[in-house]
C-alpha positions as CSV (number, residue, x, y, z in Angstrom):
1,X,122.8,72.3,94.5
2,X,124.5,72.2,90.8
3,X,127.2,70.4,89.3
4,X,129.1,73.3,87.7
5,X,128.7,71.8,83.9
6,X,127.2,75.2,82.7
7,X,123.9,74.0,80.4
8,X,124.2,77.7,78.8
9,X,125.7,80.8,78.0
10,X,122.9,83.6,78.6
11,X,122.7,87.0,78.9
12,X,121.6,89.8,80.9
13,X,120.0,92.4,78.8
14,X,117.9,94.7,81.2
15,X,118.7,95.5,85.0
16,X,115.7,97.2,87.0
17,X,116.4,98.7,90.4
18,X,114.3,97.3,93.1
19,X,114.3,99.8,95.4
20,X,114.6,104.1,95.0
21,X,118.2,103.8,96.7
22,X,121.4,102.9,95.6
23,X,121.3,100.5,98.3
24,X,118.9,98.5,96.6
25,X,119.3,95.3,94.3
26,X,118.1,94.9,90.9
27,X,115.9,92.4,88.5
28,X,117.9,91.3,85.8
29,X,115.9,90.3,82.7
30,X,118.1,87.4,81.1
31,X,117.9,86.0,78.1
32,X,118.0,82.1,78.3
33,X,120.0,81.1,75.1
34,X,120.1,77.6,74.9
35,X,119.1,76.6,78.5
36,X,115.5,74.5,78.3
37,X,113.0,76.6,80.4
38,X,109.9,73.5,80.0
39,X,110.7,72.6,83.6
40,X,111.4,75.3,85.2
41,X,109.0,77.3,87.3
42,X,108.3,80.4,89.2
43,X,110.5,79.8,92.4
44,X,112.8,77.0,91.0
45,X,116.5,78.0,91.2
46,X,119.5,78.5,88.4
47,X,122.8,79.3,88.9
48,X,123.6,82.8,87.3
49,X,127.7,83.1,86.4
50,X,127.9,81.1,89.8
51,X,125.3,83.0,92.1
52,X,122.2,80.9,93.0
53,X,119.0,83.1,92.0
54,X,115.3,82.5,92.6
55,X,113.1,82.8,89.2
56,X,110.8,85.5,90.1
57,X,109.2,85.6,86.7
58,X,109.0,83.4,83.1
59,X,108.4,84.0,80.1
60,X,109.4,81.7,76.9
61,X,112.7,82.2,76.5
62,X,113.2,84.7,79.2
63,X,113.4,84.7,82.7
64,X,114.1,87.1,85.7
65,X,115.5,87.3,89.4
66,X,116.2,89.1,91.5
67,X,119.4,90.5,93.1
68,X,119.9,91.9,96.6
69,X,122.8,94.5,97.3
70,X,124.7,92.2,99.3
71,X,124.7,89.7,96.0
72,X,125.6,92.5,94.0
73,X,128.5,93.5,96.6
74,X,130.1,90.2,96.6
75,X,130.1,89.0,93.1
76,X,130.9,90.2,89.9
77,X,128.9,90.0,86.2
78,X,125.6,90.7,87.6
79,X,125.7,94.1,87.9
80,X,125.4,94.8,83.9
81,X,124.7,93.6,80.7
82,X,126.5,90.9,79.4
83,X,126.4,87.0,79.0
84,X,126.6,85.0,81.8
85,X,126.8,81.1,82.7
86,X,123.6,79.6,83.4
87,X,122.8,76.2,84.9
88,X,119.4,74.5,86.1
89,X,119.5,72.9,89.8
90,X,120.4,69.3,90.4
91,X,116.9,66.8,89.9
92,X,116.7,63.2,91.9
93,X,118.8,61.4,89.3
94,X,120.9,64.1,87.7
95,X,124.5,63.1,86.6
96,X,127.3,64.5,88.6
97,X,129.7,65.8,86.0
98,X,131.6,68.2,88.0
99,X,131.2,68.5,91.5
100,X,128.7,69.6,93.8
101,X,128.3,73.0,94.0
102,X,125.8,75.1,95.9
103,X,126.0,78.7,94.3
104,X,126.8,80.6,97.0
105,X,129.9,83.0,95.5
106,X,133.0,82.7,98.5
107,X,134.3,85.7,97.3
108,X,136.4,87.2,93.9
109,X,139.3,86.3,92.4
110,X,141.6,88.3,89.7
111,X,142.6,87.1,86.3
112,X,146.2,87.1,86.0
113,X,147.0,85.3,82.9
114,X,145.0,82.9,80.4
115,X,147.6,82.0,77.9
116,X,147.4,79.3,74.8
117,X,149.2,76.5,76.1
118,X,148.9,73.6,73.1
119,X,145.4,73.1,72.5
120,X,144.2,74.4,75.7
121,X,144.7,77.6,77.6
122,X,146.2,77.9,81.2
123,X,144.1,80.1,83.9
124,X,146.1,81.4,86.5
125,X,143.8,83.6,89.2
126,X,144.5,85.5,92.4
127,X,142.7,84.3,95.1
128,X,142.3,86.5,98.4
129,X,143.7,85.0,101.4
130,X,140.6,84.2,103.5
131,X,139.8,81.4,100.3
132,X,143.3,80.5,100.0
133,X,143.9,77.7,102.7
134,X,140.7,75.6,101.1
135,X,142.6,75.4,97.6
136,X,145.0,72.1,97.1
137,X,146.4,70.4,93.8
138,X,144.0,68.5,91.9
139,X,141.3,69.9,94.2
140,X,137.8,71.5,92.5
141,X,137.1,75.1,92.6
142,X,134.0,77.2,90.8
143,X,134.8,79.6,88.5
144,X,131.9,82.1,87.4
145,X,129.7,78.5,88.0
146,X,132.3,76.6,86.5
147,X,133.5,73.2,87.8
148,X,137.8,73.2,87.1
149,X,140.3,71.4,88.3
150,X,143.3,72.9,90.0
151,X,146.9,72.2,88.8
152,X,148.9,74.1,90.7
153,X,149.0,76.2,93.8
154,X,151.2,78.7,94.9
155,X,151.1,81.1,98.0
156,X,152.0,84.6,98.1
157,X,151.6,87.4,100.8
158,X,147.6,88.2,100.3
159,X,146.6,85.0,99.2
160,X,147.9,82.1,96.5
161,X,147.8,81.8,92.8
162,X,146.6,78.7,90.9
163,X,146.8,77.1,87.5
164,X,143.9,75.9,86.1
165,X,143.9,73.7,82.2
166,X,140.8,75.2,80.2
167,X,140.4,72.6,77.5
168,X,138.5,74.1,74.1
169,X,135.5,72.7,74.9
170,X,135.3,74.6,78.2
171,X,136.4,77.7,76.2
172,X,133.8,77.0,73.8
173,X,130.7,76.9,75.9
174,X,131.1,79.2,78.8
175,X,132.1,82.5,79.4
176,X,135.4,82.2,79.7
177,X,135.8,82.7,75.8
178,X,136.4,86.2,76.7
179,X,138.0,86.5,80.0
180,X,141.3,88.4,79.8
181,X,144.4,89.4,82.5
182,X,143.0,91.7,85.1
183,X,139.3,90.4,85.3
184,X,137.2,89.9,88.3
185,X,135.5,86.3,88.2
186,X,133.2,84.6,91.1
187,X,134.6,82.3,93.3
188,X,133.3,79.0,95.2
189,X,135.8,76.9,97.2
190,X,134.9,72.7,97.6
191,X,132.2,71.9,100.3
192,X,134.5,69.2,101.2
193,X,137.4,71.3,101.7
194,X,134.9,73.6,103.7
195,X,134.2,70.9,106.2
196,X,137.6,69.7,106.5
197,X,139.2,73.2,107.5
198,X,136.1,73.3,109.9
199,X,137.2,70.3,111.8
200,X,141.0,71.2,111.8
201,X,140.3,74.4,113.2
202,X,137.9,73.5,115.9
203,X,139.2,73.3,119.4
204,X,137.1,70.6,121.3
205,X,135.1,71.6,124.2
206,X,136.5,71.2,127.7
C-alpha cells in the first residue's frame, strides 16, 4: 500500500526486453533521485508513476524492476525514458498524507487542460467510462501515483471530466511540472469508492 505523497521524481534511463518477442515486458533501470534506498531491499515494493513494481535488483542509487506486457499495456510512462514518480511502500507507523493507495493503475486518462489559475493550476482529465461512476466531488483519485483531490465532476457520453487544484508545491515535486493538454496519465480510483459501487451493484442471493 502507499499514500500517494510521491517521496521522488526519478527516472528511467535504460529499458531491457525480457523476453525475444514483442510480447514481452522489460527491466527498467531507474535512477532514484532523491528517494532513500537504505531500507529498501531485493523484493520490497515502490510505486513507479503509480504502478506497483517489485525491486528485482539494487545498486546505490539505482534500482530495477521489472515490467510485464500486460503492465506495459495498461499504463503509460513506463514504456521509455523519462522521469517518473517514485514512492516507497507504507511501514507499520507511516503517516497517511494522502490516501491509501495500492498501485494497481485502473486504467488511463487524457489531459485536457492544465491552466494557471492564481497561484495554482487547474487539471482537468478525461476519464473513460468504465472509472467514471467511482469519481465524486471532493473524492481522492491517483494521478501518475499522485494523491489529488477532485473539484468538480462532469459527465459526458464516454465517460466524465474532472477538475483537479495542483497547488505549486505539487507542481514542484512531481511530474506533473511537465504534463501538457493531450497527455496520457495513469489512473487509480478510491478503494472506498471501489467497495461502495460493489455493494450497490450486488444483487443479493435468493
Amino acid at each position: 500500500m502507499f499514500t500517494g505523497l510521491v517521496a521522488a521524481v526519478g527516472r528511467i534511463v535504460h529499458l531491457a526486453p525480457l523476453a525475444d518477442t514483442q510480447q514481452g515486458g522489460v527491466r527498467l533501470d531507474i535512477e532514484a533521485g532523491e528517494l532513500n534506498l537504505d531500507d529498501v531491499g531485493i523484493g520490497d515494493s515502490i510505486a513507479v508513476q503509480g504502478a506497483c513494481m517489485t525491486v528485482v535488483a539494487l545498486q546505490a542509487r539505482r534500482f530495477q524492476v521489472d515490467v510485464s506486457r500486460e503492465s506495459l499495456n495498461l499504463t503509460v510512462g513506463l514504456d521509455r525514458a523519462g522521469d517518473v514518480n517514485l514512492e516507497k511502500s507504507l511501514r507499520v507507523g507511516d503517516q497517511i498524507g494522502g490516501h491509501l493507495v495500492s498501485g494497481h493503475v485502473d486504467g488511463m486518462g487524457e489531459v485536457l487542460s492544465f491552466d494557471k489559475v492564481g497561484e495554482s493550476r487547474e487539471l482537468v482529465i478525461r476519464v473513460p467510462a468504465h472509472l467514471a461512476r467511482f469519481l465524486a466531488y471532493k473524492g481522492s483519485i491517483t494521478v501518475n501515483g499522485i494523491s489529488l483531490t477532485v473539484n468538480r465532476v462532469t459527465d459526458v457520453v464516454d465517460g466524465c471530466d474532472i477538475s483537479i487544484n495542483v497547488i505549486p508545491h505539487t507542481q514542484a515535486v512531481t511530474t506533473l511540472r511537465t504534463v501538457k493538454s493531450g497527455d496520457r496519465v495513469n489512473l487509480e480510483v478510491d478503494t472506498i469508492a471501489r467497495y461502495v459501487e460493489r455493494m450497490l451493484s450486488a444483487k443479493p442471493q435468493t
